[in-house]
Structures are given as structure tokens and as C-alpha cells.
N, C-alpha and C positions, 0 to 999 in steps of 0.2 A: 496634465494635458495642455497646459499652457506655458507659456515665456518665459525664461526667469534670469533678472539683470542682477547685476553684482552692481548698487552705486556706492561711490567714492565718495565720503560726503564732503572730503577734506578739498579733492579739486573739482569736485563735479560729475568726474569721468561716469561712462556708463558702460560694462562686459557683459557681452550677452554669456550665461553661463549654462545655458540648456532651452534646445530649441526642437520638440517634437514635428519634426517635418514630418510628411506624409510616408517618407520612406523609413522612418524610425516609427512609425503608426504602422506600417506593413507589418513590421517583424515583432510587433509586440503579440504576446500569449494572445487568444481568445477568452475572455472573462465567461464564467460559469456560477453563477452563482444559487441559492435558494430564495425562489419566489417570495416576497414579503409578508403576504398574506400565507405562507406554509412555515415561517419561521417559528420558532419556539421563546418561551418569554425570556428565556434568559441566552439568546444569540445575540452576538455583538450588532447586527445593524439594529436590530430592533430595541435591545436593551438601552443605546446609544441614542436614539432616533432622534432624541430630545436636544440635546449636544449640539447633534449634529446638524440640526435644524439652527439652532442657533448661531452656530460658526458660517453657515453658510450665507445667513442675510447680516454676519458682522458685526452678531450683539455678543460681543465678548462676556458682557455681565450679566446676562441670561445664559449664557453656558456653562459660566464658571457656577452658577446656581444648580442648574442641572448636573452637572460633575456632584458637586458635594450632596446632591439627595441620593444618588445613588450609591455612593461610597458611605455612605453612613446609613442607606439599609443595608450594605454589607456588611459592614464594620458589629450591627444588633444582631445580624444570623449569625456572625461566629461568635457574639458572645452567650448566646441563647444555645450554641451547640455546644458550647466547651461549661455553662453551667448545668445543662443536661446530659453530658457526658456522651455527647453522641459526635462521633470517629466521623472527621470529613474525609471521602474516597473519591478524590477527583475520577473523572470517566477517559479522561482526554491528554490529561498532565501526570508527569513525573518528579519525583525530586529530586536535585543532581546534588547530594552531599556535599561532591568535590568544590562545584563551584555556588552551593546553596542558590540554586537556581531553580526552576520549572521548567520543564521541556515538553515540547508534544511529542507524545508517545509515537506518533506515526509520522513523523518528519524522513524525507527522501532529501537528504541533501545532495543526491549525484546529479553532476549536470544534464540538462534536458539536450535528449538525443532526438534532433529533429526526422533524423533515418527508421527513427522506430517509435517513438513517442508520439502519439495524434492527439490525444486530451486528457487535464486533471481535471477530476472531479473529485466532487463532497459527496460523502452519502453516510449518514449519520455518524457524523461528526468526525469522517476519518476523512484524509485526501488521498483520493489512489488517481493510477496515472495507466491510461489503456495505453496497453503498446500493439505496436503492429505486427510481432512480431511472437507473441503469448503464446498461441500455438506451436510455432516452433521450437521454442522454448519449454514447452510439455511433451511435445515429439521425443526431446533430448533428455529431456528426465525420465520420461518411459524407458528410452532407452537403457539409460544408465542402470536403471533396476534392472533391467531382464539383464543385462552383462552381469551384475551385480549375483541376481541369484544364478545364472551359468556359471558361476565360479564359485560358486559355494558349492554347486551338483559335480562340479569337477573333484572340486577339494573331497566330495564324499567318497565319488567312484574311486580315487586313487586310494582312500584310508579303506575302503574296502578289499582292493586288491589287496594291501600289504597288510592287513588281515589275516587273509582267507591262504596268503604264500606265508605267513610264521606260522598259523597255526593248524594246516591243514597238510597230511600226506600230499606227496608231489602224486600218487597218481588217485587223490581227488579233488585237484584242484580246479579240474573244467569240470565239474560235476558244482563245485561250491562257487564258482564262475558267477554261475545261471542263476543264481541265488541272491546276487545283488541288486536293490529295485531302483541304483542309480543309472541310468544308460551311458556307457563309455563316451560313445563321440558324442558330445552334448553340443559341440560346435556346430554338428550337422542338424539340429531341431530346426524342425516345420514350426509354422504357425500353431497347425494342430496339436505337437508335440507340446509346445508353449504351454498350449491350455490342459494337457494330460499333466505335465509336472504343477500345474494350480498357478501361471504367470497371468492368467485371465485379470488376478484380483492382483495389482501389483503392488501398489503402499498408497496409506493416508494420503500421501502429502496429491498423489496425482490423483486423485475425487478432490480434493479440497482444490485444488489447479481447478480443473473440470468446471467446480459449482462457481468458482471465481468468475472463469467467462464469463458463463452465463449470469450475475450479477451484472456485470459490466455490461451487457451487450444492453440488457434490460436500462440501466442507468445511462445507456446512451439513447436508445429509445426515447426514451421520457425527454432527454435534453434535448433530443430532434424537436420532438411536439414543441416544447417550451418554445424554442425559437422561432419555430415557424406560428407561436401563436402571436411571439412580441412582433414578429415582422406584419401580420394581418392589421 
């Protein structure tokens, strides 16, 4: 948030090398974070606090103290897990064999769509990103499945004709016609028709869509209050 000069010590010079103007304060994210007092004991501001409390009034050697008590009560819970034989399962991290690495599991590295993108949030311990656009986007997947099953009821009706024409006398063939419970023009289905072939219940993924929203909507809620509390 503040200045930051490049000096030269050899002639003195001074480059400015980053300068938060007001117009670069415009376009920056809106910060969202978890109230201090709802955080959990082992979340980084909190876990931290000490630290960071120290870095901030410039006592380098009280930091560097707090740094090492907490990495050496990490360093006694994993050896207290690995002499008890008890399997750490991060909740939040992955292991990248390739690059022996740890990843978060729920990282969105695509770039932020300001046309569609309005806010990320935290909500136990995942970052999701409301879009403006989410409904739409469940529109299109509903869709997708009813095309999806219309062409499956197609693919039935035609293996039923060529059925009912190998193995049925040519004159009873519109008698075993009648007999098929796929309906031919399925291109022409109603609404109602929809719900007669069972498209009412379409797949998991569009309820799990559905209960997302509402998660979100709810998790925007709550950030509205939040804000309008820190502003009172």
C-alpha cells in the first residue's frame, strides 16, 4: 500500500519502482476476509498473529522468536503422529509427486472476468468466486441434458422401428408400431411431455448447481452484514 524506491547505493540515485495511486487503489480486488474473533486456531492470521505483530512495530528479534515457537510445535506434532502411527490427511492440500510440491486443492487459476466475476470468497476453507452469470450457465446445462436425453429417446424410437420391420410380418407392422413407448417426434415434446418421459429429475450435477447458489447467495448475505457492520 505504500512506495517503494529502488536505491543505488553506489551513486545515490533514487527509482521510484511502485506507486499505488488512487487509480491503481481503484482497480484493485475488494479484500473479504474472516472476522478475527470467528477464525480457527490454526488459520494463518491468527496462527501468525504473533509474527506479525512483531514485524509490524520492527522487532525483527521478537519475530524471529515467535517464528521458531511455532515451527517447533509443528515440527513435535509430527513427530508424536509418525511415533503413533497416525496418517496426516491435509483437508485443503495436495501432493504434486511431479514437482513434490503441495497445492490447494481448490485453486481457480483462470483469469478474473470482470463481465462476469462480482466476488471471491472463503467459506470453510475453500475460495469460490460468485459469478454473474451462474444461472445462465445452469440454464445451459439443463439444457444440455434434456438434448442429451432427446437423443437417447430418438436413438430408442429408431432401434425400435428396425425391430419391429426384421422381425415382424409386413402386414403387422402398424399393429407392433403402437407398441413402442418411445414417441417418434421427440423433437416436438412439450414441457409436459418433458415431465411424462421423467426430464422433471435431470442429473446430480444440476441440484448440486441449484444448492451452490444458494450457498453463495447465503455467503453473500452474511458479507453484506459483515461490511455494513465494519462501516457502522
Amino acid at each position: 500500500d505504500g512506495e517503494v524506491h529502488i536505491n543505488e547505493l553506489k551513486n545515490g540515485n533514487t527509482e521510484m519502482f511502485w506507486n499505488p495511486t488512487s487509480e491503481v487503489r481503484r482497480q484493485r480486488l475488494k479484500r473479504h476476509i474472516v472476522l478475527f474473533e470467528e477464525q480457527m486456531d490454526f488459520e494463518s492470521e491468527r496462527l501468525w498473529q504473533h509474527v506479525t505483530s512483531a514485524i509490524n512495530k520492527g522487532d525483527q528479534h521478537k519475530a524471529t522468536q515467535e517464528k521458531f515457537v511455532l515451527e517447533e510445535e509443528q515440527r513435535n506434532a509430527a513427530r508424536e503422529r509418525r511415533e503413533s502411527g497416525t496418517e496426516w490427511k491435509p483437508l485443503l492440500f495436495r501432493h504434486d509427486a511431479g514437482t513434490n510440491e503441495w497445492r490447494y486443492k481448490y485453486e481457480d487459476l483462470r483469469p478474473w472476468d470482470p463481465l462476469n466475476d462480482i466476488a471471491q470468497f472463503e467459506k470453510d476453507g475453500i475460495l469460490q468466486t460468485m459469478e454473474r452469470h451462474l444461472s445462465t450457465r445452469m440454464s445451459n446445462h439443463k439444457a444440455t441434458c434434456i438434448n442429451n436425453q432427446i437423443t437417447r429417446h430418438k436413438r430408442s424410437a429408431k432401434d425400435c422401428r428396425r425391430r419391429k420391420t426384421s422381425d415382424q410380418p409386413s402386414n403387422h407392422s402398424q399393429n407392433t408400431e403402437s407398441s413402442c413407448s418411445t414417441p417418434e417426434s421427440v423433437q416436438e415434446l412439450s414441457d409436459d411431455d418433458g415431465k411424462y418421459l421423467g426430464f422433471e429429475s435431470l442429473c446430480a450435477q444440476c441440484g448440486k448447481e441449484m444448492n451452490h447458489l444458494k450457498e453463495i447467495h447465503s455467503a453473500v448475505l452474511s458479507l453484506q452484514k459483515a461490511q455494513q457492520d465494519i462501516h457502522r
